[in-house]
VOGU-3710 file (C-alpha; in Angstrom, 3 decimals, decimal comma):
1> xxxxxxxxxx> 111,941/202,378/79,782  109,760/201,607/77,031  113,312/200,221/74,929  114,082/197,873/78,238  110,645/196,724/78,251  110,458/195,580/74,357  113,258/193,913/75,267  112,100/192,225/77,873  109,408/190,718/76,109  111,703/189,852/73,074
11> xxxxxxxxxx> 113,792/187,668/75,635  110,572/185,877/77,391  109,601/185,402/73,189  112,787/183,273/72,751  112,996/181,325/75,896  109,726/180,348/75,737  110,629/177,096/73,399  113,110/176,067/76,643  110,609/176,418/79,230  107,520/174,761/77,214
21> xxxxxxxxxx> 110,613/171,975/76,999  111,759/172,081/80,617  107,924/171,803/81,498  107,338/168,627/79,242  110,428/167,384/80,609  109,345/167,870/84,506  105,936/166,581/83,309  107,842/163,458/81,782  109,305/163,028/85,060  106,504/162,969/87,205
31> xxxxxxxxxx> 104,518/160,855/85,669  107,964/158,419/85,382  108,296/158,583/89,165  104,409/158,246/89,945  104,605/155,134/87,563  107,759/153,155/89,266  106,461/154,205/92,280  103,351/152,390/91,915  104,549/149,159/91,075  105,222/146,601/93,145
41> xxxxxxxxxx> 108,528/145,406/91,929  111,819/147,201/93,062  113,709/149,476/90,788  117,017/151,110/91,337  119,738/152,303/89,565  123,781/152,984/90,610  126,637/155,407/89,616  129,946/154,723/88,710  130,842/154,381/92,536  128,195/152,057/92,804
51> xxxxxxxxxx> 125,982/154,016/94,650  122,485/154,175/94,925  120,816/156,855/92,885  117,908/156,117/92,257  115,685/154,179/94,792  111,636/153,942/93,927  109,160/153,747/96,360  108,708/149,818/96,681  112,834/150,081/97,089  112,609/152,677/99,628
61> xxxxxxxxxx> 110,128/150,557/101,797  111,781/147,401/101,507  114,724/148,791/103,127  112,924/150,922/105,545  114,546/154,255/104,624  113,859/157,648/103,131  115,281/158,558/99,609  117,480/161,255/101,389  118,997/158,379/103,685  119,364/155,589/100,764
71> xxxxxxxxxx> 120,412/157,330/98,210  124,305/157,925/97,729  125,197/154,439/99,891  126,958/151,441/98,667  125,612/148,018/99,176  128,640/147,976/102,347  126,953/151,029/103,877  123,407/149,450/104,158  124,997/146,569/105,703  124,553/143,992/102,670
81> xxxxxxxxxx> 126,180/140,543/103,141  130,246/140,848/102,301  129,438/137,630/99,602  126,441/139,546/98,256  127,615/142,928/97,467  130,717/141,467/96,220  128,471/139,561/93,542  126,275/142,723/93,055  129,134/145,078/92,495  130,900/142,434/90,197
91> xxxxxxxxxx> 127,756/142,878/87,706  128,125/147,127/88,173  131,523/147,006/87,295  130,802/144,445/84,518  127,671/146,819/82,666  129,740/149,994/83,208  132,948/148,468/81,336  130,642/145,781/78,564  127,682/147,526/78,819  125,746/144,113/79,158
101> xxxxxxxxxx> 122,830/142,953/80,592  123,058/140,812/83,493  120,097/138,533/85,236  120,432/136,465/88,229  118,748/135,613/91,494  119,697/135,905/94,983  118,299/135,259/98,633  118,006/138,712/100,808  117,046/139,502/104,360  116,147/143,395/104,285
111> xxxxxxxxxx> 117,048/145,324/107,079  113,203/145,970/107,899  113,116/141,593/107,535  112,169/140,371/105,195  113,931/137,607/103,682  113,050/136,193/100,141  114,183/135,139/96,899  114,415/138,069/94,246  115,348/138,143/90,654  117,142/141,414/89,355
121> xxxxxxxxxx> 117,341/142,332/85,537  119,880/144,792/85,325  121,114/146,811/82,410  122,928/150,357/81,057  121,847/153,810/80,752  124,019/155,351/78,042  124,173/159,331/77,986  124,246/160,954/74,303  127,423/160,141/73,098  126,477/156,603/73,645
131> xxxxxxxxxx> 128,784/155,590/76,993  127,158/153,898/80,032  126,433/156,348/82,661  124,425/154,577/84,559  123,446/150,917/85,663  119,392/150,717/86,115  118,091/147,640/87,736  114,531/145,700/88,309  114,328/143,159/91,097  110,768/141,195/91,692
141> xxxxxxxxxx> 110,216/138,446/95,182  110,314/135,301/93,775  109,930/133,494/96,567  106,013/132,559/96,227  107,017/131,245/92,630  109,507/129,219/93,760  107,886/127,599/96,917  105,080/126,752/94,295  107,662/124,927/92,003  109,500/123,597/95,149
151> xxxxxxxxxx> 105,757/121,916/96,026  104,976/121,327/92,615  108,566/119,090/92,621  107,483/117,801/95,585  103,825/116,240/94,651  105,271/115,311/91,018  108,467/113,060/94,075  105,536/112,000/95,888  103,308/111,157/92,747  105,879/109,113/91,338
161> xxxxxxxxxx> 107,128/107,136/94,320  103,473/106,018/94,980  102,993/104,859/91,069  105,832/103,333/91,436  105,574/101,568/95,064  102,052/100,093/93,754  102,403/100,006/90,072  100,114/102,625/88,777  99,757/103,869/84,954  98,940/107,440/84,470
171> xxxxxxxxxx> 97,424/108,841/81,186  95,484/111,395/79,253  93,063/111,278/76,677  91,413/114,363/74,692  87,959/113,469/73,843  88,039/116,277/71,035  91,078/114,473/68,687  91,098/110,929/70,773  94,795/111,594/71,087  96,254/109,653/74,131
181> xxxxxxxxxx> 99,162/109,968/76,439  100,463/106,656/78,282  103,505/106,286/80,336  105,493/103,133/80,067  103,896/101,322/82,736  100,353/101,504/80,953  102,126/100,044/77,953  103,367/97,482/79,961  99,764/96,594/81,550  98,923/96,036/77,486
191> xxxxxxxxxx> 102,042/94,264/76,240  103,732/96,655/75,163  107,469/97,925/75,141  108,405/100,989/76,664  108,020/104,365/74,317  105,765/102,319/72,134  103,093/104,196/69,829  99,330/104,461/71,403  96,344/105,412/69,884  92,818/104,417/70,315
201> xxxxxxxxxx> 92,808/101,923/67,941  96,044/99,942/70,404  93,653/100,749/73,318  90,605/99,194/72,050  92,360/96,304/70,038  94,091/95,275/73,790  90,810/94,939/75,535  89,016/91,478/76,410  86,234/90,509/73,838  83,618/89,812/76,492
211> xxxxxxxxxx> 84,537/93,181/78,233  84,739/96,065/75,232  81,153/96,653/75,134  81,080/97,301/78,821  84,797/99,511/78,275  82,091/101,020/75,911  79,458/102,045/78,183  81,316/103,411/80,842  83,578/105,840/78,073  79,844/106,934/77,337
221> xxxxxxxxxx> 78,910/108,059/80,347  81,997/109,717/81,743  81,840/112,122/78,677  78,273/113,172/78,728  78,174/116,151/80,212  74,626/115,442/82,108  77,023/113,315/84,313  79,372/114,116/86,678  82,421/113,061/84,132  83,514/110,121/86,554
231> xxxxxxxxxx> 85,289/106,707/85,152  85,535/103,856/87,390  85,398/99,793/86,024  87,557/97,013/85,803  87,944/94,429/82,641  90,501/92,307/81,108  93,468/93,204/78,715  95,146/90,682/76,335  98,640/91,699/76,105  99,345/92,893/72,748
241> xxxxxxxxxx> 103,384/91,943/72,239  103,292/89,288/75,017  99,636/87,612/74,840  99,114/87,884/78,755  95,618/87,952/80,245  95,597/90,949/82,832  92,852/92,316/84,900  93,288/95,953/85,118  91,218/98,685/87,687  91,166/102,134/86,340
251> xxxxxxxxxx> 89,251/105,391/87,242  89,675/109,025/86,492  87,436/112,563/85,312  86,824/113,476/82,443  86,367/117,783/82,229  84,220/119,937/80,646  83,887/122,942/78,466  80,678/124,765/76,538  78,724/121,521/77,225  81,419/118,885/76,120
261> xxxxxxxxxx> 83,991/116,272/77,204  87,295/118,159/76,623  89,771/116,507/78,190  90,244/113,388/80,887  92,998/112,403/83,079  93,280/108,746/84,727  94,772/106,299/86,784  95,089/102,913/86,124  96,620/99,376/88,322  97,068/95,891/87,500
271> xxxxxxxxxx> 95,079/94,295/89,757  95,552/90,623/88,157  97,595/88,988/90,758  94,957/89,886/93,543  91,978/88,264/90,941  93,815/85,041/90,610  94,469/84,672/94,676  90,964/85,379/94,723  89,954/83,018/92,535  91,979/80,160/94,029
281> xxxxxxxxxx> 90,353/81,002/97,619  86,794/80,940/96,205  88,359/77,717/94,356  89,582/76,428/97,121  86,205/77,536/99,475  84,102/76,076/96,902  85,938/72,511/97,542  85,944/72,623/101,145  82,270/73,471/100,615  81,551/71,008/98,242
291> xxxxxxxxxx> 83,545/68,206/100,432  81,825/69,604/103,927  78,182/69,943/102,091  78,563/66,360/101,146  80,417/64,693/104,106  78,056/62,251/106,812  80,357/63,802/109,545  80,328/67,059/110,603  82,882/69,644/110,085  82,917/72,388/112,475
301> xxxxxxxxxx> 85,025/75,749/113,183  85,031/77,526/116,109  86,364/81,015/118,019  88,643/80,543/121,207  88,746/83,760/121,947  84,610/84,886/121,719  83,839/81,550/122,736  81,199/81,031/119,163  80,945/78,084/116,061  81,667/80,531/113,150
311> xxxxxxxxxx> 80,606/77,388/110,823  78,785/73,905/110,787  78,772/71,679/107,790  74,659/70,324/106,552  75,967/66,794/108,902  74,931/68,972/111,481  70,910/68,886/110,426  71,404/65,097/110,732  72,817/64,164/114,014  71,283/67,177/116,124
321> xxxxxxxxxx> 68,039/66,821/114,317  67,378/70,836/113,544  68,042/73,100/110,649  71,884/74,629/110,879  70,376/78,017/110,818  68,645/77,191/114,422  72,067/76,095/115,925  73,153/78,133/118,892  76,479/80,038/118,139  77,288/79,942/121,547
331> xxxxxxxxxx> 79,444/77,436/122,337  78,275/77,702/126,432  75,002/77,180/125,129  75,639/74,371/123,050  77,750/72,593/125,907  73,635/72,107/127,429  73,212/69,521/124,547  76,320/67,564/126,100  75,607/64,681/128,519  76,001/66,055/131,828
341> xxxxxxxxxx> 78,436/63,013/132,694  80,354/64,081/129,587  80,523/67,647/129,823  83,675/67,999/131,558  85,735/65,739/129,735  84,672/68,056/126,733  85,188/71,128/128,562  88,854/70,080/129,057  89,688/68,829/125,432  88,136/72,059/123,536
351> xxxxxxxxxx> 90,687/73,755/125,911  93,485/71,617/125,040  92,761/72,291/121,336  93,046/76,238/122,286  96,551/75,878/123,862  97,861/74,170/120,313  96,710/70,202/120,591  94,845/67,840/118,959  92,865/65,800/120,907  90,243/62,917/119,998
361> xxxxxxxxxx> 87,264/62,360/122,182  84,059/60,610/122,856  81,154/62,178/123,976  76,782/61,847/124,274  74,286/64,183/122,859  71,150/64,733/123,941  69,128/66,004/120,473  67,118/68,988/121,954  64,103/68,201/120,198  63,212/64,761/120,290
371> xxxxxxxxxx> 65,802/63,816/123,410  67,992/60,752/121,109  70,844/59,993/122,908  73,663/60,088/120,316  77,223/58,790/120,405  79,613/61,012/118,845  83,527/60,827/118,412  85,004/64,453/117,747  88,673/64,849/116,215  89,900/68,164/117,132
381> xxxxxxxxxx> 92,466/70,707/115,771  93,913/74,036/116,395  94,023/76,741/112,895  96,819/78,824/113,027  97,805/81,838/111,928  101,216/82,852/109,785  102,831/83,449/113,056  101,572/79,779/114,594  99,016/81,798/116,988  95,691/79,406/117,871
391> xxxxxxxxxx> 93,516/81,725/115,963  90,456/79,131/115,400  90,088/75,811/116,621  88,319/73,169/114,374  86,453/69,588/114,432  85,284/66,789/112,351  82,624/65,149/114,671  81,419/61,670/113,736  77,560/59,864/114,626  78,735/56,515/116,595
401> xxxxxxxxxx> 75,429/55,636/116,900  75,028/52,450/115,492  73,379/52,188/112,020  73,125/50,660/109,056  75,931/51,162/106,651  76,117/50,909/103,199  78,446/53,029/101,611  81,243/51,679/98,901  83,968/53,770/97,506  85,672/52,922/94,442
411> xxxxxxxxxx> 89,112/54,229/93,475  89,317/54,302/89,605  91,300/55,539/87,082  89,361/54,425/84,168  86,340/57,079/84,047  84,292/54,534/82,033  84,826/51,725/83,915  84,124/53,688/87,570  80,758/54,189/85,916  80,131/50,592/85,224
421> xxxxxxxxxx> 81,261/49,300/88,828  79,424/52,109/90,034  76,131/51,532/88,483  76,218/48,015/89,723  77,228/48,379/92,586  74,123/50,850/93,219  72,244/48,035/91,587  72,922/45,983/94,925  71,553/48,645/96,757  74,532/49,978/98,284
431> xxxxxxxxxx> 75,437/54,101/98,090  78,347/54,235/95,972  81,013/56,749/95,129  83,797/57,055/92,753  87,296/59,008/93,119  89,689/59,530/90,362  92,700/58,585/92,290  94,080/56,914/95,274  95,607/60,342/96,524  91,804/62,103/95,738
441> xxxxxxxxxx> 90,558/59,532/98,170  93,029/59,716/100,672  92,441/63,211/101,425  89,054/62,604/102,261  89,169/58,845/103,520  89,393/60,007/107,489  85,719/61,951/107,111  84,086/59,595/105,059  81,131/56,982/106,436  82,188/53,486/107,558
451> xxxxxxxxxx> 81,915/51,226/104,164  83,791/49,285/102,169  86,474/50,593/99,565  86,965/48,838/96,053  90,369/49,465/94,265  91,243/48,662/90,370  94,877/47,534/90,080  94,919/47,073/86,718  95,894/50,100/85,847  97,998/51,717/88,499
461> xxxxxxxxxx> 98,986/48,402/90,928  101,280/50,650/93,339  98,696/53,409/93,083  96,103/51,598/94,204  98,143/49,395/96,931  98,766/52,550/98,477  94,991/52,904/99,617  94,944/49,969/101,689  98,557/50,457/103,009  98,043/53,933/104,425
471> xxxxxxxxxx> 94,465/53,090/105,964  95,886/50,421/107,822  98,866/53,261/108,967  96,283/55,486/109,282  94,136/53,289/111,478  91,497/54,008/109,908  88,659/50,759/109,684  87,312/50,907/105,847  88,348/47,098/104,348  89,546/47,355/100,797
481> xxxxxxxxxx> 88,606/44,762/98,213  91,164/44,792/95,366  90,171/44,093/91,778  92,868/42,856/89,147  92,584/40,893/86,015  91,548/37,824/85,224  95,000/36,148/84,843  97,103/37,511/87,444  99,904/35,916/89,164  99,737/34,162/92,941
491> xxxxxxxxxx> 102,515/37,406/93,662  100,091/40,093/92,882  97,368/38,587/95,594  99,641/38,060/98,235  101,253/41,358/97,323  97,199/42,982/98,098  96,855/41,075/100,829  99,807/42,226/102,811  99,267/46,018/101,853  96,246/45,610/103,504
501> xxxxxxxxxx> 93,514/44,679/101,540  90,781/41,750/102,806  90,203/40,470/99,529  91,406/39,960/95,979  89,486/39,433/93,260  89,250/39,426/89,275  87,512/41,318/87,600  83,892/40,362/86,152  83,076/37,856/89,248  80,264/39,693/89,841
511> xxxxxxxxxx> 79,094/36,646/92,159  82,057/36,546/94,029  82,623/40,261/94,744  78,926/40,604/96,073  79,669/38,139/98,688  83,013/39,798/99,353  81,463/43,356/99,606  78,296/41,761/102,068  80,743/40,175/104,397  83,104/43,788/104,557
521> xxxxxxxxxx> 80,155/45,582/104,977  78,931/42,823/107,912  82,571/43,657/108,646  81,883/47,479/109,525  78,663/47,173/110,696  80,098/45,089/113,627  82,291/47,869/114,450  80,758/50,724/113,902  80,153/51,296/117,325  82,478/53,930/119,121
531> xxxxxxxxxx> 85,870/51,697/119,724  87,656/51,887/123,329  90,994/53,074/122,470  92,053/56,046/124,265  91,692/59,418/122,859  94,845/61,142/123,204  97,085/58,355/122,383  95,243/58,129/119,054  95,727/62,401/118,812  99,343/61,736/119,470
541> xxxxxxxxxx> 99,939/58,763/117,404  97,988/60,822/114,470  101,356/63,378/114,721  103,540/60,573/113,541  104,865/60,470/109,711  104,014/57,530/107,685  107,347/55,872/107,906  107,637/57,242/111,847  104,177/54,763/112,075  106,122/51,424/110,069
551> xxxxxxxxxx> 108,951/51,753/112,700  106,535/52,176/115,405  104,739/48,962/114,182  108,040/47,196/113,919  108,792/47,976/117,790  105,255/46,805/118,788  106,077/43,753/116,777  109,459/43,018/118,940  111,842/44,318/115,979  115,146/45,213/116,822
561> xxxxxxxxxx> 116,465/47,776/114,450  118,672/45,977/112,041  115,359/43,945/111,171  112,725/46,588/110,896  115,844/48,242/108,595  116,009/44,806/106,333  111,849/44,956/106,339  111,547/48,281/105,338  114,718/48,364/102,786  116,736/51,233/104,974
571> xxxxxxxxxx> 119,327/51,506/107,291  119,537/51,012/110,839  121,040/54,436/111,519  117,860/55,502/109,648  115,335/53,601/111,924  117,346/54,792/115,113  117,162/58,509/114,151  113,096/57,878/113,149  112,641/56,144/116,266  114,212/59,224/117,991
581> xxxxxxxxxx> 111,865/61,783/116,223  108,831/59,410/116,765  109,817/59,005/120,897  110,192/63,190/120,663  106,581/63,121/118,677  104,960/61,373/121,466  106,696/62,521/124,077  108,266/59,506/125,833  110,930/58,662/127,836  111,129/55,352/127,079
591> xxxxxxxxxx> 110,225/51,823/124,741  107,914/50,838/127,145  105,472/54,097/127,399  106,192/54,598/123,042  104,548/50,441/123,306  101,629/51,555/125,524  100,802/54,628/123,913  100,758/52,427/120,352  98,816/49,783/122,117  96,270/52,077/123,557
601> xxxxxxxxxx> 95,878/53,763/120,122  94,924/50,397/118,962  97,436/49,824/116,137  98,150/46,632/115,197  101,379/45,288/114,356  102,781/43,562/110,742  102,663/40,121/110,955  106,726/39,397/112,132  110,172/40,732/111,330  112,155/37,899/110,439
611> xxxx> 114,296/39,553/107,875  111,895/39,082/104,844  109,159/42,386/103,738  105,533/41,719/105,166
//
């Protein structure tokens, strides 16, 4: 007994080594499970047969099964996809005969349903002698990092289809190193070609004089960090390569760190096309302005649709006799100033200007505040949109009412010698102004005050014929006076004379142009009153072209074709097909109502056609 028990205890003595092992090892294997069970990704690992044989508990739940039920199965037996497990089972064989590590990705719908993306590392466990007995893989969902890159592709699509649909720079600048980062359309916005080198120094060296300090200041205050890091101004860039002026709008954040400006991210648009449109309007504003401001009739736009005057030129102060600021806006209420005998007749003309006409008519005021009777004539005009929609309707409304008048326009080249006629013509008492050009005075000659208009042919003789030709197609009653030199040829004054002008004179007869000016300015005084011609055949004849108007004037003169042709140097087929268009203009059926229409207008015919130019 005692012999079997000191054996005993020998034995237990020299297995004790194996179990302290076997312990460690069961300890070691515990503590491997607990850990890949507690993970979140999936790891696995397959036999030769490509079964499961390992399965942790992330693995387990993803498939909805218990280790006794998962482990031992193919990827066929738990009902993978035939393409899938074919792939899968490629890689097994592929580790188990190269011993190589393989990586992919594929999209999986678990039996419990889940469907994601999931990337798999898989690899070989070798035994002792070194062969591959196993295949041991790691598989994590991927699907949250790849719908993240999916929208992160998505905004960087969307980012660069709106900087490219309305031309917007992007760049970066570190406040720390001043290192910046353009793309190619920022270079472009300062002259320079694409991939070019930027620094601070090609930043600053592109920006307007006048505007750095300003580019300056607002740098400043985006990186202090007692403000809120925001950049937002506009200035001027001189082109470095290409030496064009641009105006450029750009805004971004700066960001902060321990107290400083560490970094800044902006945006940044040439905005110079949209600066010079804007320019031109307030150009172009400025000029109607400037010729409204200083015009003795009134210039009016008005609403259709709200029924209001949106605008009234300073003529207004003068003919109603109150300030423009105390003018009703209503145009109901301003229809009480009318003449109650006129009131209709305006009623019906404002409307035709609505529907798309212009019409020409006479009318009474009654000034609300002192009760003057005054005798306006109104030319009217619809204002159209892009798509030829009335929008606004318009007026230029001239005082009938007889007065004095003593204004004399002079159309001269020569700044100098403008300023000499000028002064002594104001010298005489008279209100004179000057234009640069017969096309400068043209444009405004149909708003101007009756007076008298004094041309200098010395310079530019067809130029200057031109004024008195197209008042007299224009019907428009100012008398020109032409001025030439000294020694001119008989041919020159009868060539003024039939363009239209009532006198011709040289220049320096100072004695015989102020009797010439008193009797054209006796001239319009005598008609200054309202004239009787009828309204809308003057609106209608004021549709014609100019050269529609000379073939019109030959037919009220009794031309046949072939001579207004020889008279105006063109063909007859020429003057049929303008006497067509002019007939469609005026809408008539006939010679006889295009001669009554032109006779109740008031024009007045050249002096014959007898085959020779009048």
């Amino acid at each position: 007994m005692a012999l079997e028990k000191s054996r005993s205890t020998v034995v237990q003595r020299d297995r004790e080594p194996a179990f302290k092992a076997e312990e460690a090892l069961a300890n070691h294997a515990r503590f491997l499970e607990a850990s890949l069970s507690a993970i979140p990704d999936y790891v696995y690992a397959f036999d030769r047969e490509r079964r499961f044989v390992y399965a942790n508990r992330a693995m387990l739940a993803l498939f909805g099964l218990s280790a006794e039920t998962m482990l031992g199965k193919t990827f066929a037996e738990l009902d993978y996809p035939q393409d899938l497990a074919a792939v899968l089972n490629g890689h097994i064989d592929q580790i188990f005969a190269e011993g190589v590590t393989v990586q992919n990705e594929v999209f999986f719908r678990s039996p419990t349903g889940q469907a994601a993306y999931f990337t798999y590392l898989w690899g070989p466990v070798r035994d002792a002698a070194g062969a591959v007995e196993l295949v041991v893989g790691v598989s994590r969902d991927t699907s949250e990092r790849r719908a993240f890159e999916e929208s992160l592709r998505t905004s960087e699509a969307r980012l660069r289809a709106a900087t490219e649909l309305v031309g917007i720079g992007i760049y970066a600048w570190d406040p720390l190193t001043g290192a910046l980062e353009w793309d190619d359309r920022l270079r472009a916005m300062w002259g320079l070609p694409p991939g070019a080198a930027t620094d601070s120094a090609v930043f600053e060296a592109g920006i307007y004089p006048e505007d750095r300090a300003r580019v300056q200041e607002a740098i400043a205050r985006c990186v202090d960090p007692a403000g809120d890091g925001s950049y937002s101004i506009e200035y001027r860039v001189i082109g470095r390569d290409d030496g064009v002026t641009r105006h450029i709008a750009t805004s971004g954040r700066a960001s902060f760190a321990d107290g400083r400006a560490v970094g800044f991210i902006g945006a940044a648009v040439d905005v110079t096309q949209q600066r010079v449109a804007e320019a031109a309007i307030r150009a172009s504003e400025a000029r109607f302005r400037g010729f409204a401001d200083n015009s003795t009739n009134l210039i009016w736009i008005g609403d259709p649709a709200t029924g209001t005057i949106t605008y009234r030129s300073a003529a207004y102060a003068r003919i109603w006799g109150m300030p423009c600021a105390e003018a009703p806006n209503d145009l109901a209420i301003w229809m009480q100033d009318v003449h109650p005998e006129d009131r209709q007749q305006v009623e019906h003309a404002l409307a035709a200007v609505a529907a798309g006409e212009v019409v020409q008519f006479e009318y009474r005021l009654i000034r609300p505040r002192d009760g003057a009777v005054r005798r306006l004539r109104d030319t009217s005009f619809p204002i159209l949109d892009s798509a030829g929609a009335v929008t606004q309707i318009g007026g230029i409304t001239e005082d009938l009412t007889v007065k004095e008048v003593r204004h004399i326009y002079i159309v001269n080249g020569k700044a100098a010698d403008a300023r000499r006629l000028t002064g002594w013509v104001r010298g005489l008492g008279y209100r004179a102004q000057s234009f640069a050009s017969a096309a400068a005075f043209l444009v405004l000659a149909p708003a101007l005050a009756p007076g008298c208009v004094l041309i200098d042919l010395r310079r530019k003789r067809d130029e200057g014929l031109s004024v008195p030709r197209e008042l007299r197609a224009r019907s428009i009653s100012l008398p020109t006076i032409a001025l030439d030199i000294a020694d001119a040829d008989v041919s020159c004054a009868v060539a003024a004379m039939k363009a239209g002008a009532v006198d011709y004179l040289p220049i320096g007869d100072e004695a015989a142009l102020k009797t010439a000016l008193a009797d054209a300015i006796a001239a319009c005084q005598g008609t200054a009153r309202a004239t009787s011609r009828d309204a809308s055949a003057a609106a209608r004849i004021a549709r014609l072209t100019p050269r529609e108007r000379e073939v019109l004037l030959g037919l009220v003169d009794g031309g046949t074709n072939k001579m207004i042709a020889q008279t105006l140097g063109i063909s007859p087929r020429t003057v049929e097909l303008h006497r067509a268009q002019l007939m469609h203009r005026l809408d008539a059926s006939s010679l006889t109502e295009v001669l009554q229409l032109a006779l109740a207008a008031g024009l007045s015919p050249y002096v014959g056609y007898q085959g020779k130019p009048v």
